[in-house]
Every structure is written in structure tokens, then in C-alpha cells.
C-alpha positions as CSV (number, residue, x, y, z in Angstrom):
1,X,11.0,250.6,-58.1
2,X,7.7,248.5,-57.7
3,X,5.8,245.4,-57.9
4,X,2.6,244.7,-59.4
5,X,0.0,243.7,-55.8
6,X,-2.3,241.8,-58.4
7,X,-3.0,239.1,-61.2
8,X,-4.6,241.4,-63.7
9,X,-4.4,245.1,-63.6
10,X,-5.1,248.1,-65.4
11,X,-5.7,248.6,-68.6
12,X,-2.9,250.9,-68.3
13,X,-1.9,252.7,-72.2
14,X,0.9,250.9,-73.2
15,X,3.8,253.1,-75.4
16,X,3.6,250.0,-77.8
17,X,0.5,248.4,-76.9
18,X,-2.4,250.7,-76.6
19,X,-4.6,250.1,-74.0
20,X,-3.3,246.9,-72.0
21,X,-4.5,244.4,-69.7
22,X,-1.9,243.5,-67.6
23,X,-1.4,239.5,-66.5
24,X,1.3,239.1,-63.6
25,X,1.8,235.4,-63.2
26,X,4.8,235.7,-60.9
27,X,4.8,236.3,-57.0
28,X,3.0,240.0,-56.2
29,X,5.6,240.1,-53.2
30,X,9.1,239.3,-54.7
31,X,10.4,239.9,-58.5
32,X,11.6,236.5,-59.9
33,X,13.4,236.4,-63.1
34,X,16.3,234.7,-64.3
35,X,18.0,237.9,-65.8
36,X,18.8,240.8,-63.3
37,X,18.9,243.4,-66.0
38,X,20.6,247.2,-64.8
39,X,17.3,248.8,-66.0
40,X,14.6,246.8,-64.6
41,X,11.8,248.7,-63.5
42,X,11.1,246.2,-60.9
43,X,14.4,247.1,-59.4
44,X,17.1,244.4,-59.1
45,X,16.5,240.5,-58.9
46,X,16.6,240.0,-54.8
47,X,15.0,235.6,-55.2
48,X,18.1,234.1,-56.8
49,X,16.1,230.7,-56.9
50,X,13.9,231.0,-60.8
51,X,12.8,227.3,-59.2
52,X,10.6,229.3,-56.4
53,X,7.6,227.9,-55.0
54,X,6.1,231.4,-54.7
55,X,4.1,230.7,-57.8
56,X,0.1,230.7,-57.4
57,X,-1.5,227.4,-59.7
58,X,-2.9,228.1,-62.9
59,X,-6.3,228.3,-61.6
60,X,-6.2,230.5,-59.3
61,X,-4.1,232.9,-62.0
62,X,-7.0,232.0,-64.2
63,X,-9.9,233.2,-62.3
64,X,-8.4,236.2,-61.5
65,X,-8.4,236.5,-64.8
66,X,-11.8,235.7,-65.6
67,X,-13.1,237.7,-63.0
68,X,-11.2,240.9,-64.7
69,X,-11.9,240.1,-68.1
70,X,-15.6,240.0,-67.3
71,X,-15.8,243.6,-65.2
72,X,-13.6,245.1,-68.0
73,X,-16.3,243.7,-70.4
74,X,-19.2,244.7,-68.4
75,X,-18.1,248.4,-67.8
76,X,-17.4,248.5,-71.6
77,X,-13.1,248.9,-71.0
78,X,-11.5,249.0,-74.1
79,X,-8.5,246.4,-74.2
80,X,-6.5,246.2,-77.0
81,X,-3.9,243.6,-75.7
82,X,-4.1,241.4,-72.7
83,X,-0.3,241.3,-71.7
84,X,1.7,238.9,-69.5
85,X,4.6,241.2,-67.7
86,X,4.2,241.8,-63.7
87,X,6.8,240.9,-61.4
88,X,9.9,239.4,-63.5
89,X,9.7,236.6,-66.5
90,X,6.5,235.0,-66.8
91,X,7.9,231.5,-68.4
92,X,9.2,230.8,-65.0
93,X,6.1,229.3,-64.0
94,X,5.8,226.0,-64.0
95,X,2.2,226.1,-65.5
96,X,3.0,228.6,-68.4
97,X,1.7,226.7,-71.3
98,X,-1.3,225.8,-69.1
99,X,-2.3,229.4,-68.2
100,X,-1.6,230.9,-72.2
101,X,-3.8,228.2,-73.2
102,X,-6.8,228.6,-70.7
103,X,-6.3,232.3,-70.9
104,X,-6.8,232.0,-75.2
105,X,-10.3,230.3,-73.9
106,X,-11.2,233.3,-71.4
107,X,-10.3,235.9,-74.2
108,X,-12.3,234.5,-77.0
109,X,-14.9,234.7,-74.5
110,X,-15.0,238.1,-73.5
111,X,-12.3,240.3,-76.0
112,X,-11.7,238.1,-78.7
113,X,-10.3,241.3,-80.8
114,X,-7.8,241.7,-78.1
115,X,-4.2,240.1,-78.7
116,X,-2.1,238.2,-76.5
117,X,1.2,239.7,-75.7
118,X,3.7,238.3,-73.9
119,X,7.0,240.5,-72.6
120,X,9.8,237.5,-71.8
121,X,13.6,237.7,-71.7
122,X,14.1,234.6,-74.5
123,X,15.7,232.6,-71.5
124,X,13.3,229.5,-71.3
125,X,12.9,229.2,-75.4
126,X,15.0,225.7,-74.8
127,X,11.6,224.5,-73.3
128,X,9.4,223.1,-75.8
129,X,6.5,223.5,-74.1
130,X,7.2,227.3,-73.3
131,X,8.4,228.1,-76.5
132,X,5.1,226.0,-78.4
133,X,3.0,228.4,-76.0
134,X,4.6,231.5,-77.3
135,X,4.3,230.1,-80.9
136,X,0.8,230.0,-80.4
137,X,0.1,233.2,-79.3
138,X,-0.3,236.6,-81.7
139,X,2.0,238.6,-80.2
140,X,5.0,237.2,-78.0
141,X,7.4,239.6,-77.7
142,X,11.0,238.4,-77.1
143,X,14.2,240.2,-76.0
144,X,17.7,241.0,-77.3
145,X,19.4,244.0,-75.8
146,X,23.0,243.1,-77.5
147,X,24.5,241.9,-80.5
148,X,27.8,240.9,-78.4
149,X,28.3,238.9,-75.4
150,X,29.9,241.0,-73.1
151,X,27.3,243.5,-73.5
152,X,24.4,240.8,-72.9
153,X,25.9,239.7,-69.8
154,X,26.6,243.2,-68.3
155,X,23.1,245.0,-69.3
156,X,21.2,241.8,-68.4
157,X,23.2,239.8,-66.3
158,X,21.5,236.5,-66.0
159,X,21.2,234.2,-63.3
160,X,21.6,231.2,-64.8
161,X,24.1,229.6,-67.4
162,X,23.2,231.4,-70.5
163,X,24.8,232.8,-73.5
164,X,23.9,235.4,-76.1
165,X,24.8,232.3,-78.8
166,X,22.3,229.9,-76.9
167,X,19.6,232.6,-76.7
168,X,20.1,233.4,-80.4
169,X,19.9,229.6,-81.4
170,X,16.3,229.5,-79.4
171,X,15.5,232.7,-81.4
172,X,15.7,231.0,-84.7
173,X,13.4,228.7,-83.7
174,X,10.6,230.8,-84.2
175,X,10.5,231.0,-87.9
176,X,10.4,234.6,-87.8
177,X,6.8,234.0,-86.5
178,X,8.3,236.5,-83.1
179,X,8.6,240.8,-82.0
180,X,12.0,241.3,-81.5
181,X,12.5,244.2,-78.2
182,X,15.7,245.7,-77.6
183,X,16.4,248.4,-75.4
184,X,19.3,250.7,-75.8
185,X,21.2,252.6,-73.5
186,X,24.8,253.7,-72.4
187,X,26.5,254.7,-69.1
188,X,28.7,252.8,-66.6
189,X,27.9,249.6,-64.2
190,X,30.5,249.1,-61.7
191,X,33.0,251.3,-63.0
192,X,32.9,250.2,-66.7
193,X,31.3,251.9,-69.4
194,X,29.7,250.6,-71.9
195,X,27.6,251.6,-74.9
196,X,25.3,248.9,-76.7
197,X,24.5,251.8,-79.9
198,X,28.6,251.5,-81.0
199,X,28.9,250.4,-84.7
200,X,30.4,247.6,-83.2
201,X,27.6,246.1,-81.4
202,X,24.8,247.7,-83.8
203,X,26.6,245.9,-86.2
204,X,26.3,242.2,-84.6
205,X,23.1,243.2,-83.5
206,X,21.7,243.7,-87.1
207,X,23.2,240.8,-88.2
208,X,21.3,238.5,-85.5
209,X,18.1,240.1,-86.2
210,X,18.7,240.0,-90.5
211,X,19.3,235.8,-89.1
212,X,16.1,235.7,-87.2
213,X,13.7,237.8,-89.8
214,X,11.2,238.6,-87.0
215,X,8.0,239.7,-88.1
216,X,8.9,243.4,-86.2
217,X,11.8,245.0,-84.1
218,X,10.8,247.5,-81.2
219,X,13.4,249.8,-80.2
220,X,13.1,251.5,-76.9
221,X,14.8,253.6,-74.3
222,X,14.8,254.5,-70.9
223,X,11.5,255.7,-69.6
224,X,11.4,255.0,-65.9
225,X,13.7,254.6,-62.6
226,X,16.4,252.3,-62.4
227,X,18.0,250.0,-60.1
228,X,21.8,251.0,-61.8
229,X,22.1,255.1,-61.0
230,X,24.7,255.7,-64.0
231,X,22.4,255.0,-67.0
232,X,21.5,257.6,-69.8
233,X,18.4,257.4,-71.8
234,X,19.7,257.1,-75.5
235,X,16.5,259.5,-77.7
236,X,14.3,258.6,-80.6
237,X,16.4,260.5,-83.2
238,X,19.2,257.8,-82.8
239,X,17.2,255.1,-82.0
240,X,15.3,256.3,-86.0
241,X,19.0,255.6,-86.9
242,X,19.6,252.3,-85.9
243,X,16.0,251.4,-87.2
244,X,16.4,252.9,-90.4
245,X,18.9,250.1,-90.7
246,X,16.4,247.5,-89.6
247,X,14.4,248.3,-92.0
248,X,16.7,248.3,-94.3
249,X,17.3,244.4,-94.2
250,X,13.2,244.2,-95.3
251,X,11.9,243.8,-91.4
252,X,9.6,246.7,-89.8
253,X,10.9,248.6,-87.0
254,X,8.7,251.0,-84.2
255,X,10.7,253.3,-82.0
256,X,9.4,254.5,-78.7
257,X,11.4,257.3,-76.4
């Protein structure tokens, strides 16, 4: 497990992104996010409190920004997407609509081909001002790793009151106008197994994303360490299956193992 040390790092090649700048607007010392998902790269969620004051202000995130737009331009670094992830859920900040729009300004300054991606769990949609930043952005890409409850709460296991319903409502919002990421797994947290590629959940899953119409579904699996030992990686021949039946419903799907 590991935590970004820095605002803006890389470009690193991204399995869905190409070659991505990444933005990490939450602490560089502790992960705060308001799920505590079982696969988390980051490792688990440790800062139960998403209100932290650990959060630098906008400017600050903003120069650092600047200042790594500007070498990547000036050394000629490719950057196909500039792309808030880092160190848990990036909406948590306080300033969120602040930074995405000062950061649109630094872009169209230095990479204005480059898209703005951000990675987010879909927990802080209820904000207007959150969800009116990711609106305005080209590629915000949102998460929905079940189609049933029980399986939301046990792969993500969020930290404060939320439901799959409530996070689905949110969705809707969006007008279609939103990436869809799901990631898809099976194996056993705390001595229950579960299994989010059953008909069952496929199923209820296909039927939230046929109500949403997103503009594109990413399927993924595991690819990295994670915090929960009993996990196994589900591979790219099954995940074609369950996006075969995305695509079926009119909406492109991208797989990545």
C-alpha cells in the first residue's frame, strides 16, 4: 500500500487514460475517503473524520499545479489527461469546485488538448456545488461496484450514512453526461464470500446502468495489492461478458485486466 508524497505527479500511463497527470488534492500523509473499499490500493481508510482539516487551500494545490503543468510543458511531456486521484476521494475537499475551476484556467494555458478526469466514489453527488464541478468537466469518472446493497456495503464499506439507492439517485442526475467504473471481483471479507459477477447482481447492476445511460462503462479488475488478503482478480474474458451486455443496452463499454 502507498500514498501519493505530492500534488501533481507523474505522468504515469494510465490502463484507461494514457499518459496521466496525476492531481492529489487530499493529505500526502493520511488517505481520507468516505468509502473504505476492500481493494483500495491506498490500503484501508485509517482518518475516520472525511471533515479533516488536513486539507492544503486551493492555492496552494493550485500552484503546485501550475508549477507542474509548466515543466511538463517546457520539457515537451506528453499529457493526455490531467487526473484528480491521490490519497482517497477528492470531493472531500472543501474547495473542490474552486480547484476544478482554477485548474480548467491552468490547463487551457499550458495543455489545452489534455482532458480533465476525475476518479470519485459518487458519495458527495448530493452537493451541488461538487456535482456542478464534475458536470463541467470532460471526463468525471464515477463509481458503482454493485448492482445490490449488500454487495455495495461489503466491497466499499462506507463511512458515512449512505445507500446504493441514494448513490444511484445522485447518478441520475448527470444526464448521462458521466463514465461509469466498476470494478469486479470475488473472494471472502470476514468470513463471507461474496461474488459481485453472479447473475444476480450483474443483473441489477445492468439495470442501474441501462437507468443512468452514461456516456461509457469501464470494467476493471484487480491489478495491484490489497488491504483485504482473500480477493481474486476476476480476467478480461469474463469481464468481455458482462460488457458485451453493456453494450448491448446501446452504451460503450472498455475492459481493462
Amino acid at each position: 500500500m502507498f500514498l501519493w508524497e505530492s500534488i501533481a505527479f507523474g505522468p504515469i500511463h494510465s490502463r484507461r487514460l494514457g499518459s496521466s497527470l496525476g492531481i492529489n488534492i487530499s493529505p500526502t500523509d493520511v488517505k481520507i475517503c468516505s468509502f473504505d473499499c476492500i481493494y483500495c490500493e491506498c490500503g484501508w481508510t485509517l482518518e475516520k473524520n472525511i471533515a479533516s482539516t488536513h486539507f492544503l487551500p486551493a492555492p496552494t494545490i493550485l500552484e503546485a499545479i501550475r508549477m507542474k503543468l509548466q515543466q511538463c510543458h517546457e520539457e515537451h511531456v506528453h499529457v493526455d489527461s490531467i487526473t484528480f486521484s491521490g490519497n482517497g476521494e477528492p470531493t472531500l475537499h472543501p474547495e473542490f469546485d474552486t480547484i476544478i475551476a482554477g485548474l480548467k484556467k491552468i490547463r487551457d494555458q499550458y495543455y489545452p488538448r489534455a482532458i480533465i478526469t476525475c476518479l470519485s466514489n459518487s458519495t458527495q453527488l448530493q452537493k451541488e456545488s461538487v456535482r456542478e464541478a464534475l458536470m463541467s468537466i470532460e471526463n468525471p469518472m464515477l463509481k458503482l461496484d454493485a448492482g445490490l446493497e449488500p454487495l455495495y456495503q461489503m466491497i466499499n464499506r462506507p463511512l458515512i450514512p449512505i445507500t446504493l439507492a441514494e448513490t444511484v439517485h445522485e447518478l441520475k442526475k448527470f444526464n448521462g453526461q458521466c463514465v461509469i467504473q466498476s470494478m469486479f471481483l470475488k473472494g471472502e471479507v470476514g468470513g463471507t464470500f461474496f461474488d459481485n459477477t453472479t447473475n444476480e447482481n450483474i443483473t441489477a447492476w445492468l439495470q442501474i446502468i441501462k437507468d443512468i445511460h452514461p456516456l461509457r462503462v469501464v470494467l476493471y479488475s484487480l491489478d495491484r495489492e490489497t488491504p483485504a488478503q482473500k480477493l481474486i482478480k476476476i480476467y478480461k474474458k469474463d469481464l468481455e461478458i458482462i460488457a458485451d451486455k453493456v453494450r448491448a443496452l446501446g452504451i460503450e463499454a472498455a475492459v481493462y485486466e
